[in-house]
N, C-alpha and C positions, 0 to 999 in steps of 0.2 A: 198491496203485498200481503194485507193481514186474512185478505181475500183467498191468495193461491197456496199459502199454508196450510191455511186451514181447511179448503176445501181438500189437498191431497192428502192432509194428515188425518180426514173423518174417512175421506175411500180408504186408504191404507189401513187402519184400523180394523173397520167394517169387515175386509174379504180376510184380511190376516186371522184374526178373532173369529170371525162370525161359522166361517167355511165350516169347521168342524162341526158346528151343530149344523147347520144347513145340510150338511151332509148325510146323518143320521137319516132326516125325512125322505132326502133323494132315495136311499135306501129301504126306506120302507113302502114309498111310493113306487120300488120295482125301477127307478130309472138308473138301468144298467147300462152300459156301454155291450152294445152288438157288433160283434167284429167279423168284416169277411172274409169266408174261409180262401186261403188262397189260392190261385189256379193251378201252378203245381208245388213240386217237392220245392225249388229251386227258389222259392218266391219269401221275400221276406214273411215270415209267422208271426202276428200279434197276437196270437190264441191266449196266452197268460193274462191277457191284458181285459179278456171278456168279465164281462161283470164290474166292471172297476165305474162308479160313478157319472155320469155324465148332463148333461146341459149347465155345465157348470157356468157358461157366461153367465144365465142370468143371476149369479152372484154379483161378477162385476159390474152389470150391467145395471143392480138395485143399488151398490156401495158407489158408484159413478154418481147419482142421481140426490145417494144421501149427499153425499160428500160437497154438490157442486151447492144444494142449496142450501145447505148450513154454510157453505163459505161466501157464498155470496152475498148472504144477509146479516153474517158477522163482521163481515168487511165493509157495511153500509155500500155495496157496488149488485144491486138486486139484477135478477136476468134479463136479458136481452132477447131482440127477436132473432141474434145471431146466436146465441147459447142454446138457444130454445129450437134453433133449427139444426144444431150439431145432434140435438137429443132426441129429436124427430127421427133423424137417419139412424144412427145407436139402439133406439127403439123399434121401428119400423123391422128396419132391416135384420133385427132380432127375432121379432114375430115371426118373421116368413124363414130362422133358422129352427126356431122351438117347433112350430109345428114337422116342418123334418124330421125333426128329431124327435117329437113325442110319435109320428109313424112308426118309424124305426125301430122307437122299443115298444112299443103296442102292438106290434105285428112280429117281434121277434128276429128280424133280417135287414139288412145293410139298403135296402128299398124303400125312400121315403118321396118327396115329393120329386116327380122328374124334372128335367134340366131345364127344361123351356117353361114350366110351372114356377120352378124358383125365379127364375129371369123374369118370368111375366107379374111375380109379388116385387120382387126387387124392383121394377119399373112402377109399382103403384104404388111405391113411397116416396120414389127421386122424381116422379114428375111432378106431385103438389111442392115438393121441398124445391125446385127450381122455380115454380108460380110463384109461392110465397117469398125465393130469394131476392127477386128481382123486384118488390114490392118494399114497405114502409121504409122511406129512406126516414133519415135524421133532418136537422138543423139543415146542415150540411148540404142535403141532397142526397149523402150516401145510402144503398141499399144491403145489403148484406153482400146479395155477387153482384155481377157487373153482366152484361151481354159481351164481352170481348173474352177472346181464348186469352190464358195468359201464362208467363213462366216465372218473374220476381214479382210480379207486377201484372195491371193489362199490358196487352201490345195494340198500339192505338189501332195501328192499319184493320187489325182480325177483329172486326167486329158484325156479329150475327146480325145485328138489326141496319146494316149496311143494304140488304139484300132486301130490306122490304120487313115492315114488321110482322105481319106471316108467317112470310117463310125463315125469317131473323127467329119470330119463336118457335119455329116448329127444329131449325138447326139446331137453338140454344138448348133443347130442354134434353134432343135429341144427346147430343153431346156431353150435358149433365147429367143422363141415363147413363151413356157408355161408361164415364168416369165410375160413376157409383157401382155398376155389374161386374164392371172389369176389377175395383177395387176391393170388391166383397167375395167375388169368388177367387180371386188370388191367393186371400187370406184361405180363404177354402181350401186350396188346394194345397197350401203351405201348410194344412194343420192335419201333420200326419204323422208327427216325433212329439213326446213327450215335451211339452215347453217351448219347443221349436215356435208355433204361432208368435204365443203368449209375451215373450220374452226378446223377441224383433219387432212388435209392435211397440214395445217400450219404448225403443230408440226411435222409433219414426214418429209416434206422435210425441215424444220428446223434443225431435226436430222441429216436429210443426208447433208446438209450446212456444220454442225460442222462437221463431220467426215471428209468431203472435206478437210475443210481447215485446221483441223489437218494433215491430211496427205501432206499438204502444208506445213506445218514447221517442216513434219518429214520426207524429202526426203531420197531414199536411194542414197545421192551421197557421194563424196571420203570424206568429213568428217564425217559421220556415219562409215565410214567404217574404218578411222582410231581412231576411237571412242571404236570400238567393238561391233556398235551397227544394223548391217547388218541384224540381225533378228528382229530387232525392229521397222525396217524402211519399206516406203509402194513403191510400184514399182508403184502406179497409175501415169499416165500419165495426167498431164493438172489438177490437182486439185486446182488448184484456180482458172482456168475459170470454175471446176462447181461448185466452190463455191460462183461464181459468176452470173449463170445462176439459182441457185437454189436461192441465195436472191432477182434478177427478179422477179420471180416467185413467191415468201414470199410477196414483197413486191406486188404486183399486186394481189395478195389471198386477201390480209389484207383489200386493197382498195373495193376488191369488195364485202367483208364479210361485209363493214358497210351498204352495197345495199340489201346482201341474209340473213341477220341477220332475226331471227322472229319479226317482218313478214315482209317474205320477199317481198321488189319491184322489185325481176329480178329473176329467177333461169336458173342456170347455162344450163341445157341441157344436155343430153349425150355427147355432143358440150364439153362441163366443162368438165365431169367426166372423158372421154374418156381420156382426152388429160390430168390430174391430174394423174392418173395409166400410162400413158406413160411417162412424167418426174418420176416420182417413180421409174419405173423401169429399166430408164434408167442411172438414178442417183447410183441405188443400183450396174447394173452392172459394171458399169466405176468405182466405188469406192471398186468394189470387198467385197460387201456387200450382198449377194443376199438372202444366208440362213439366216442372220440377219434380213433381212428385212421383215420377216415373227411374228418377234419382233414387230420391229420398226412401223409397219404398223396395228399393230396385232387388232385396232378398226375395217381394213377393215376386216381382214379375220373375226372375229368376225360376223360381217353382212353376207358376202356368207356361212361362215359355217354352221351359223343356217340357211340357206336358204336349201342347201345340208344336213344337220341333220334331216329338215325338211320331203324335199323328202324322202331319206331313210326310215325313221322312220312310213312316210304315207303304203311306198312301202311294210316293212317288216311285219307291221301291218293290212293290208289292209283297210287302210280307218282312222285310228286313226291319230291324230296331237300331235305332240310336244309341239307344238307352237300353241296360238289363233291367229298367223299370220308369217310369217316373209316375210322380215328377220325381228333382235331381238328387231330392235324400233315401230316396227308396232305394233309386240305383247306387248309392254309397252303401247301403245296407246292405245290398248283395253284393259290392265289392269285399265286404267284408270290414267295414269300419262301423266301433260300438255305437250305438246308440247316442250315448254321451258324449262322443268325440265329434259325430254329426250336428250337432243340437249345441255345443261350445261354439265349434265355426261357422255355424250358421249366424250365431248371434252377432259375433266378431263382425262376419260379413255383414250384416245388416249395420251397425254401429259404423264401421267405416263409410259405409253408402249415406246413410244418415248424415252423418258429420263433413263428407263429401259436398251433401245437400246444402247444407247452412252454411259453408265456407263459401261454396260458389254465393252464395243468395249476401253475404257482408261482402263478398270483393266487388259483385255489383253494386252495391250499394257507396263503397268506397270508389268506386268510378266517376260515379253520378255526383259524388259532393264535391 
């Protein structure tokens, strides 16, 4: 415990404290936030907002990293090959938002790497990070993921290396790409309100904290199993180092949400966003969560959905909209709702989908014993 303290009380510190000077050099370095101009009159205007700081993840993104290894070696509980692959994707999948973002303001315009470029960085961080999950098990046997899809747990029957181990790893890694691209540009797409991102990820990897660390007091070892309770218990490997890299993380969020709150003094970046959907989904895979986390997360799909309901609905229509914008906070904004009224219920929403997430994940569990 003296582990998850302390490691969310060094992040929390770090971004809360630190941002303001950090900030100064963002500023002298010229890393402005580049806003695009809108297409007509009618279209939400961020123009006030140009100039305002940005790649501010890799605040949280260094206050995660302080945070998780001062708590881990205060706590006598040092890192894991599971912690260490939460911070693989957080970091990976950060790089390929920083460079975005360093185009962006190097070239003065809202055009930084293209869509299939990002996708094709994002896929050269999730496919070592799925090699390496499915490797150094424990005592145990356990490896960090497993080859089966899974939703509280695995589900015995879905499993990838059913098919042949081949084509079992070219399904499995396949599927722990889509997980990681679909997770990281969600956030992407959801990071278009002050706080909005920043401040909904709290609560979901919040949620995925608690499942962690549940699954830390409910090991499956010889007393579950002289218990009777083998089907109740979780095979995840190292869950309390990611219950300890995901309160990092909480806590280093928290710190920099009193910076990206409206209005905000920093925003985060695809730098942020990138690397938020990469603990997400690396958190849901190691905890054997992944079709939950379509739950748990469900503010993000929310924003690409309508973004993709959007398209379609243009495509099938020819020319008709869904939406006076998306994704679905933009078109609030041209409904005519503040800023700050959008970005309070988003939160809310996110926090009930969360807490949705982890109730369903204990009633299964109370099933099962």
């Amino acid at each position: 415990m003296r582990s998850l303290l302390t490691a969310a009380a060094i992040s929390l510190a770090f971004t809360l404290f630190l941002t303001p000077v950090i900030l100064r050099l963002f500023r002298k370095w010229g890393w402005g936030q580049v806003i695009r101009t809108p297409e007509n009159e009618h279209n939400p205007s961020h123009s006030a907002k140009r100039g305002t700081p940005t790649m501010g993840g890799t605040i949280f993104i260094v206050g995660t990293l302080v945070g998780y290894f001062i708590g881990t070696y205060a706590g006598g509980n040092p890192p894991t090959i599971s912690g260490l692959l939460v911070i693989w994707m957080m970091v990976g999948f950060g790089i390929v938002g920083f460079i975005d973002d360093y185009m962006k303001v190097r070239r003065q315009n809202s055009l930084g790497l293209s869509g299939w470029r990002k996708v094709l960085g994002q896929v050269l961080v999730v496919v070592p990070f799925g090699i390496l999950a499915l490797n150094f098990p424990n005592a145990d046997g356990q490896t960090p993921a497993s080859p089966y899809i899974s939703l509280f747990r695995d589900i015995p029957v879905l499993s990838f290396m059913a098919l042949g181990v081949v084509i079992g790893w070219i399904l499995y890694l396949a599927w722990i790409a889509f997980i990681g691209v679909a997770s990281s540009n969600s956030v992407n797409v959801a990071d278009g309100l002050d706080g909005l991102a920043a401040g909904s990820a709290i609560f979901v990897t919040s949620a995925l904290a608690l499942i962690s660390f549940w699954q830390f007091k409910q090991p499956c070892d010889m007393e579950a199993i002289e218990r009777g309770l083998q089907d109740a218990c979780y095979q995840t490997r190292d869950p309390f180092d990611l219950a300890i890299i995901a309160a990092a993380f909480i806590g280093a969020l928290v710190g920099f949400l009193w910076w990206n709150a409206p209005k905000a003094q920093v925003f985060m970046g695809d730098v942020g966003s990138m690397s938020i959907g990469g603990v997400i989904a690396a958190m849901a895979i190691l905890t054997r969560t992944e079709l939950l986390l379509a739950l748990i997360a469900g503010v993000y799909v929310l924003a690409s959905g309508s973004v993709i309901l959007q398209r379609g609905y243009f495509k099938l229509t020819r020319g008709k909209r869904l939406f006076l914008m998306s994704p679905l906070h933009h078109h609030l904004e041209m409904r005519g709702w503040p800023e700050i009224t959008i970005v309070v219920r988003m939160w809310i929403i996110a926090g009930l989908l969360a807490l949705a997430g982890v109730g369903l994940f204990y009633v299964e569990w109370l099933v099962r014993s």
